[in-house]
C-alpha positions as CSV (number, residue, x, y, z in Angstrom):
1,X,14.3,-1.0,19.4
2,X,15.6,-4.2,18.2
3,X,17.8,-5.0,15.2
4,X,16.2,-6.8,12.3
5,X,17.9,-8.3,9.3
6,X,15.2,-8.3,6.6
7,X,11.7,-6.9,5.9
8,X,9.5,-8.3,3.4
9,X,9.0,-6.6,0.3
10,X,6.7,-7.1,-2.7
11,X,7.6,-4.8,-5.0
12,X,10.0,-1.3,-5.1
13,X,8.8,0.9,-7.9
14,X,11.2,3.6,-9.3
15,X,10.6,7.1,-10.8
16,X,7.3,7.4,-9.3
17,X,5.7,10.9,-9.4
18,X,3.0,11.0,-6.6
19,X,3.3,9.8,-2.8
20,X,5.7,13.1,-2.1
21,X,7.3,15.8,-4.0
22,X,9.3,15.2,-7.1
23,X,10.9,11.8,-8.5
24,X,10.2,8.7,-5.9
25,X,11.0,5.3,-5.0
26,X,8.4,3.7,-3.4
27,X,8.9,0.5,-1.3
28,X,5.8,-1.5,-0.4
29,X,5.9,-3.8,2.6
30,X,4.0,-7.1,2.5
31,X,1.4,-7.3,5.5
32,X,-1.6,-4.9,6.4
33,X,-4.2,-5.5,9.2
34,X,-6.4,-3.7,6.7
35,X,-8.9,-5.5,4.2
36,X,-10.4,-2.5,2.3
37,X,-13.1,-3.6,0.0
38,X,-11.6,-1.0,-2.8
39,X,-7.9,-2.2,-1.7
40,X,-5.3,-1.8,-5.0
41,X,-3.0,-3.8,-3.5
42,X,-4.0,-7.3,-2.7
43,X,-0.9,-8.6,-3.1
44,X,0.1,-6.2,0.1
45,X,-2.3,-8.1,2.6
46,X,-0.6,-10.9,3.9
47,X,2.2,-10.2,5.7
48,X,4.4,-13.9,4.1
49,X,4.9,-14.7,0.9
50,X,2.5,-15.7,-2.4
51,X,2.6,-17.1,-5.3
52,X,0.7,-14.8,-8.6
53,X,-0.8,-16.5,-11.6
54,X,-1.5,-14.7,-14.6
55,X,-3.9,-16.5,-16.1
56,X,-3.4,-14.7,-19.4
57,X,0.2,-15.5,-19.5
58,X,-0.7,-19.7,-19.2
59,X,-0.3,-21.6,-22.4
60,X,-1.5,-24.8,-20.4
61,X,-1.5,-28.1,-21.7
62,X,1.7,-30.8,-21.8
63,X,4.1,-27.8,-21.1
64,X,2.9,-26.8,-18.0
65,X,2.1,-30.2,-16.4
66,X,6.3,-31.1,-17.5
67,X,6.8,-27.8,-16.0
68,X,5.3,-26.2,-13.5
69,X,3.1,-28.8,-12.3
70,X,5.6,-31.6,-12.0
71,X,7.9,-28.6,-10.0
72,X,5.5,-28.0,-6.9
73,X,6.5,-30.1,-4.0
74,X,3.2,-29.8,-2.3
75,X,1.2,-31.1,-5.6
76,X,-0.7,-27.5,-5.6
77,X,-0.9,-27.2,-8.9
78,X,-3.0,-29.1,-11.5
79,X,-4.9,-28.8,-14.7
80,X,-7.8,-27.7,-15.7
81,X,-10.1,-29.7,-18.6
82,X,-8.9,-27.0,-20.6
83,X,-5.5,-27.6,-19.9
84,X,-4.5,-24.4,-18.2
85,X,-2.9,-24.2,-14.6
86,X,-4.8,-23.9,-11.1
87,X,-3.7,-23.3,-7.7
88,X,-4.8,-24.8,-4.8
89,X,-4.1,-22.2,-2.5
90,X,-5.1,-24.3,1.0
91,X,-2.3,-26.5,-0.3
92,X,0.3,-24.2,-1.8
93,X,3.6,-23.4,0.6
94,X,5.0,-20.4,-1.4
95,X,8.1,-20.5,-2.7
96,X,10.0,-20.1,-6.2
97,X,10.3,-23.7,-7.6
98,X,6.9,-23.2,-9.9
99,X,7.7,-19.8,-11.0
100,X,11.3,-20.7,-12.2
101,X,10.2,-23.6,-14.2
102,X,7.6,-21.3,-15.9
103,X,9.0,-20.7,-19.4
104,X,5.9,-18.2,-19.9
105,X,6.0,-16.1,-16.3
106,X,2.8,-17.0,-15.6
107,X,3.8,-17.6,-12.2
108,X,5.6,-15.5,-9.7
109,X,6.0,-15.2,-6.6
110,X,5.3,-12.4,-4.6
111,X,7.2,-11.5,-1.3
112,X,10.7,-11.1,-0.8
113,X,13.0,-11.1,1.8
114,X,15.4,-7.6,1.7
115,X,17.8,-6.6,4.3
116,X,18.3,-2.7,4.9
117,X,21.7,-2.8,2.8
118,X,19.9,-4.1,-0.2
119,X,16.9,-1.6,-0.1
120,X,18.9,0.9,-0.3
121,X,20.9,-0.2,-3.2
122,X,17.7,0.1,-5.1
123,X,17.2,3.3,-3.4
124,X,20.4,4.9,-4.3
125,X,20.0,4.1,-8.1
126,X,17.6,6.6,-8.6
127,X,19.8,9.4,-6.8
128,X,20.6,11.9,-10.1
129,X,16.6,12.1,-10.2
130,X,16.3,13.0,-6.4
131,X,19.2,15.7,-6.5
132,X,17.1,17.3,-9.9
133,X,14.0,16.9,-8.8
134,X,13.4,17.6,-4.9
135,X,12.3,13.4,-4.4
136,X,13.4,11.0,-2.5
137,X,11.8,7.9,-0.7
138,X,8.3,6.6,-0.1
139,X,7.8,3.4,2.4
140,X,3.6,1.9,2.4
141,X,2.3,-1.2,1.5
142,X,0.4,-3.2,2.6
143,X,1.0,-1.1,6.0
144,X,4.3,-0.2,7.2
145,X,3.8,-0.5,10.8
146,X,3.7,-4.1,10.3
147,X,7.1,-4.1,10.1
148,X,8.1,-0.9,11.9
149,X,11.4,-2.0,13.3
150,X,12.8,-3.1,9.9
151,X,10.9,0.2,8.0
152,X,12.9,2.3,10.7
153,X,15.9,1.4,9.9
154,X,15.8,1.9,6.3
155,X,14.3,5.3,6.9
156,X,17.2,5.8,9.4
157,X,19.5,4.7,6.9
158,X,18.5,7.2,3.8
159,X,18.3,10.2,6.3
160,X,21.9,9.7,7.0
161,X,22.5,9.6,3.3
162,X,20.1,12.9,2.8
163,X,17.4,11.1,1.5
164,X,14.2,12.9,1.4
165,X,11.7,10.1,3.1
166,X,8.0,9.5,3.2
167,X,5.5,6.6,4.4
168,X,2.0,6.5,3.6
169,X,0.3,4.7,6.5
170,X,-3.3,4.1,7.8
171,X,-1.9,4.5,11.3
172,X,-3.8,0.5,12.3
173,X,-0.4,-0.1,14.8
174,X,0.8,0.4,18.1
175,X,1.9,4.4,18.8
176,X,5.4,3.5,20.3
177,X,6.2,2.1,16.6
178,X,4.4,4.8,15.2
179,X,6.6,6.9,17.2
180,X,9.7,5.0,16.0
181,X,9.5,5.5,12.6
182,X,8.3,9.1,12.5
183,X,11.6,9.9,14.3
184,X,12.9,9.3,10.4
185,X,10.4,10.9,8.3
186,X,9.7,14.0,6.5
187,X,6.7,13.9,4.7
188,X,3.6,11.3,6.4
189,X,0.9,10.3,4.3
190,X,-2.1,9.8,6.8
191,X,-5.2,7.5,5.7
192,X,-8.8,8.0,6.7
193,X,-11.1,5.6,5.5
194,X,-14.0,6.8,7.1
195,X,-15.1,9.0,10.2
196,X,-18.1,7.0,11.6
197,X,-16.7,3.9,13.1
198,X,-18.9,1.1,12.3
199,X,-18.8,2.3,8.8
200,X,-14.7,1.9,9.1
201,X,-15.2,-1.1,10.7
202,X,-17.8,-2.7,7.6
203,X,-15.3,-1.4,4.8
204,X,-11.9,-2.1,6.4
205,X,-12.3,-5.0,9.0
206,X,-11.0,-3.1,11.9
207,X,-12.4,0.1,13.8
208,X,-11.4,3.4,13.7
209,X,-10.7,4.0,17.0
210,X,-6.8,3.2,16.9
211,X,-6.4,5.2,13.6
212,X,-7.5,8.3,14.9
213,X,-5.7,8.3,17.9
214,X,-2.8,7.7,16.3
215,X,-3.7,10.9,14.1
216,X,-4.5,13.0,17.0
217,X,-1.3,12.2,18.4
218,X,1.1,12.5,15.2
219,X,-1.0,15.6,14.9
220,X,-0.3,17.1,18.4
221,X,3.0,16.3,18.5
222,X,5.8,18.5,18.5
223,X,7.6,17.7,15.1
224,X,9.9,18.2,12.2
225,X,8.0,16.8,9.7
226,X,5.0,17.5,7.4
227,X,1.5,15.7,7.6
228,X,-1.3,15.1,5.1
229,X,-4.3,13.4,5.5
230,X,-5.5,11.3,2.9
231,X,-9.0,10.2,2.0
232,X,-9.7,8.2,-1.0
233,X,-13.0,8.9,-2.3
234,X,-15.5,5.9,-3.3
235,X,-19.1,6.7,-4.6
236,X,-21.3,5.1,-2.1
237,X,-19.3,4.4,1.1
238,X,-17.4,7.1,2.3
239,X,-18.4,10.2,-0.8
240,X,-21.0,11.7,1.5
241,X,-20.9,15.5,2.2
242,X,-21.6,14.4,5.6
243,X,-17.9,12.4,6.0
244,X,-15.9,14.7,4.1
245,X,-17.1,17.4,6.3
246,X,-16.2,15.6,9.3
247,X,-12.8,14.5,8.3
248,X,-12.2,18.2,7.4
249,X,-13.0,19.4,10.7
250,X,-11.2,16.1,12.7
251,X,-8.0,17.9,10.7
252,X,-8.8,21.4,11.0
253,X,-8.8,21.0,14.7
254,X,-6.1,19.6,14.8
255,X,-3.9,22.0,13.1
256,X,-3.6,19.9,10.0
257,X,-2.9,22.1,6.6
258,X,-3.3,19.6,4.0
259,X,-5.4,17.3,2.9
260,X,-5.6,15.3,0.0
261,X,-8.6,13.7,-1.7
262,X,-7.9,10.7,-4.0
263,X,-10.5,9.3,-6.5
264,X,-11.5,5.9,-6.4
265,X,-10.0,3.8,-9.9
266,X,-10.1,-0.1,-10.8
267,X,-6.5,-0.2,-11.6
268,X,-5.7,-3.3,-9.1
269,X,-9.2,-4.9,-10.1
270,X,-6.6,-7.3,-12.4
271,X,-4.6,-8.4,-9.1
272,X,-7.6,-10.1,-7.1
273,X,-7.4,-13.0,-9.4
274,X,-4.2,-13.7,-9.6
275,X,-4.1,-14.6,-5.5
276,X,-7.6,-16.2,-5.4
277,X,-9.1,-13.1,-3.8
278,X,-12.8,-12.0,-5.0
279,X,-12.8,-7.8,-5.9
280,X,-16.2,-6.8,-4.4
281,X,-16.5,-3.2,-6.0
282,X,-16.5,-4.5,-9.9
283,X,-20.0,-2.4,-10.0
284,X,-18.6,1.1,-8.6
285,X,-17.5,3.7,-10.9
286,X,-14.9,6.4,-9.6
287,X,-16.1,9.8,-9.1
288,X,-16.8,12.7,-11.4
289,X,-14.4,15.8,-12.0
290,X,-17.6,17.2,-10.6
291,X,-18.2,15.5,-7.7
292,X,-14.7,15.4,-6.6
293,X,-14.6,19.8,-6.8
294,X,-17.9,20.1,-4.9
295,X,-16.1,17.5,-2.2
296,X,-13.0,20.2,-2.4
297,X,-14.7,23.0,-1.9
298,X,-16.0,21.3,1.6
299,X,-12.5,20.7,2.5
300,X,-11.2,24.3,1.6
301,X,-14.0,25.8,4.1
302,X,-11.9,24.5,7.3
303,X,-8.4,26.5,5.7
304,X,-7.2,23.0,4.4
305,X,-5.0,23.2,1.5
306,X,-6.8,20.5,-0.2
307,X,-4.9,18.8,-3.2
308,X,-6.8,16.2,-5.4
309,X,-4.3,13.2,-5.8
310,X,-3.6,10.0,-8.0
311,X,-3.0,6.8,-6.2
C-alpha cells in the first residue's frame, strides 16, 4: 500500500463514551460516498474542505462587510438587506481567510489536513483515560474507506502503541482496502441501512449490493477482531418488522453475535444549514422506548446479542 502524508479530518472528539468500550477518541474523516437522508454529519460528505456559517453567531452589518466580506478572495460573501452574511457556495474556494477575520466565529472552516504523527498526538492525550477505562480509538466519518491508506496507517500506528482501535464504516469501498485497514482493527462497527436494495439505494444514493458483500466477507473471514452490525432505526424507512428481521437473519447466518440498534435523533438537524444543505427528515420523530424493545426482541430470536445504542 502506498505512503500518504495527510488525511483530511473535520473534527477529533475526545472522551467520547459510545463507538467501543470505555473512554474514546473518535476521528472523523471528511468524504463519504453515502448521502443518507437522516445523515448527522453533513459536514462529513465531501471529501475537500468547507466553510460553516453559524448564522446565529453573525452580528452583520458594517463589521462583517470590513471583515469578513472584504477578506474573501473569490467575492463569495455578501450582505443580506438585513445586513447579515451569505455564502455563495458555487463561488466559494474554501479556505481560512473569512473565518480568521471573523471577530464573532461565525465562520469556520471545516476540513483539515493531518498527517499520521499529528493524529496521534491528539490521540495520545487522552491515554490515562484509556489505561482506566478499557478505551482507545474510534476512526468513521464521513466513511473511512475514502481514505483507507491514510486511516491504515494511523490504525497501524496506535496498535504499535497498544491502542485499543475501532472504525465505524458502512463498508461503500473497494474490499482490498477494506482488507487493509481491518488488518489494524479490534472492534468494527458495521452499517446497514437497509436490506432491500432499491430501498438502500432511495435513502442512501448508492445500492446495497457492495455493502453486503463487503459484510459477508469481513464476516467469513478468518480474524482477530470483533464485529457488530449496526442499524439505525428511522420510523418510516427502514423500522419495519420485515427489515429488522432480515438484517437479523443476513447476521445470524453469518455467525455475527452482536448487533446493535440505534434510534433515529435530530441532533445534526442544526448542521444542514450551516453548508447550504436542505435536512429532508424535519417531520420524522425518533422511535419509542417501545417500538425500539419490540424491534429487540426480533433481533434476540436469531441468538444476536442485540444492544440498543446512542449515536
Amino acid at each position: 500500500m502506498a505512503r500518504v502524508t495527510s488525511g483530511l479530518v473535520f473534527n477529533i472528539q475526545r472522551y467520547a463514551i459510545h463507538d467501543g468500550s470505555g473512554v474514546r477518541t473518535l476521528v472523523f474523516m471528511k468524504g463519504c460516498p453515502l448521502k443518507c437522508l437522516w445523515c448527522s454529519n453533513p459536514e462529513g460528505q465531501k471529501s475537500h474542505p468547507e466553510t460553516g456559517f453559524m448564522a446565529a453567531k453573525c452580528v452583520g452589518a458594517e463589521i462583517c462587510k470590513a471583515h469578513c466580506v472584504e477578506a474573501c478572495p473569490e467575492r463569495a460573501i455578501t450582505l443580506s438587506a438585513e445586513g447579515r452574511a451569505v455564502i455563495d457556495r458555487g463561488s466559494c474556494d474554501p479556505c481560512d481567510k473569512c473565518s480568521n477575520a471573523c471577530y464573532y466565529g461565525a465562520l469556520e472552516l471545516i476540513g483539515q489536513e493531518m498527517t499520521v504523527e499529528e493524529v496521534l498526538s491528539e490521540v495520545e492525550k487522552d491515554r490515562p483515560f484509556y489505561r482506566r477505562s478499557g478505551g482507545g480509538v474510534t476512526i468513521g466519518g464521513g466513511e473511512p474507506l475514502m481514505q483507507a491508506e491514510f486511516v491504515t496507517q494511523v490504525l497501524e500506528a496506535c496498535q504499535k502503541r497498544y491502542l485499543h482501535t475501532a472504525i465505524e464504516t458502512t463498508g461503500f469501498g473497494a474490499s482490498q482496502r477494506l482488507r487493509d485497514v481491518l488488518k489494524h482493527v479490534d472492534l468494527v462497527y458495521f452499517d446497514i441501512k437497509h436490506m432491500d436494495p432499491r430501498r438502500h439505494e432511495a435513502l442512501t444514493g448508492v445500492s446495497n449490493a457492495l455493502v453486503l458483500d463487503n459484510v459477508r466477507e469481513v464476516l467469513s473471514a478468518e480474524r482477530n477482531y470483533e464485529v457488530i452490525i449496526r442499524v439505525t432505526v428511522i420510523p418510516g424507512f427502514n423500522d419495519s418488522e420485515e427489515n429488522i428481521l432480515a438484517s437479523a437473519r443476513f447476521a445470524a447466518e453469518l455467525g455475527c453475535e452482536k448487533m446493535e440498534l440505534v434510534p433515529y435523533h435530530k441532533l445534526g438537524v442544526s448542521k444542514y444549514g450551516q453548508y447550504g444543505m436542505e435536512y429532508r427528515l424535519e417531520n420524522v420523530e425518533g422511535p419509542s422506548k417501545e417500538e425500539m424493545e419490540t424491534l429487540r426482541r426480533l433481533v434476540e430470536r436469531f441468538g444476536i446479542r442485540e444492544m440498543t445504542g446512542v449515536l
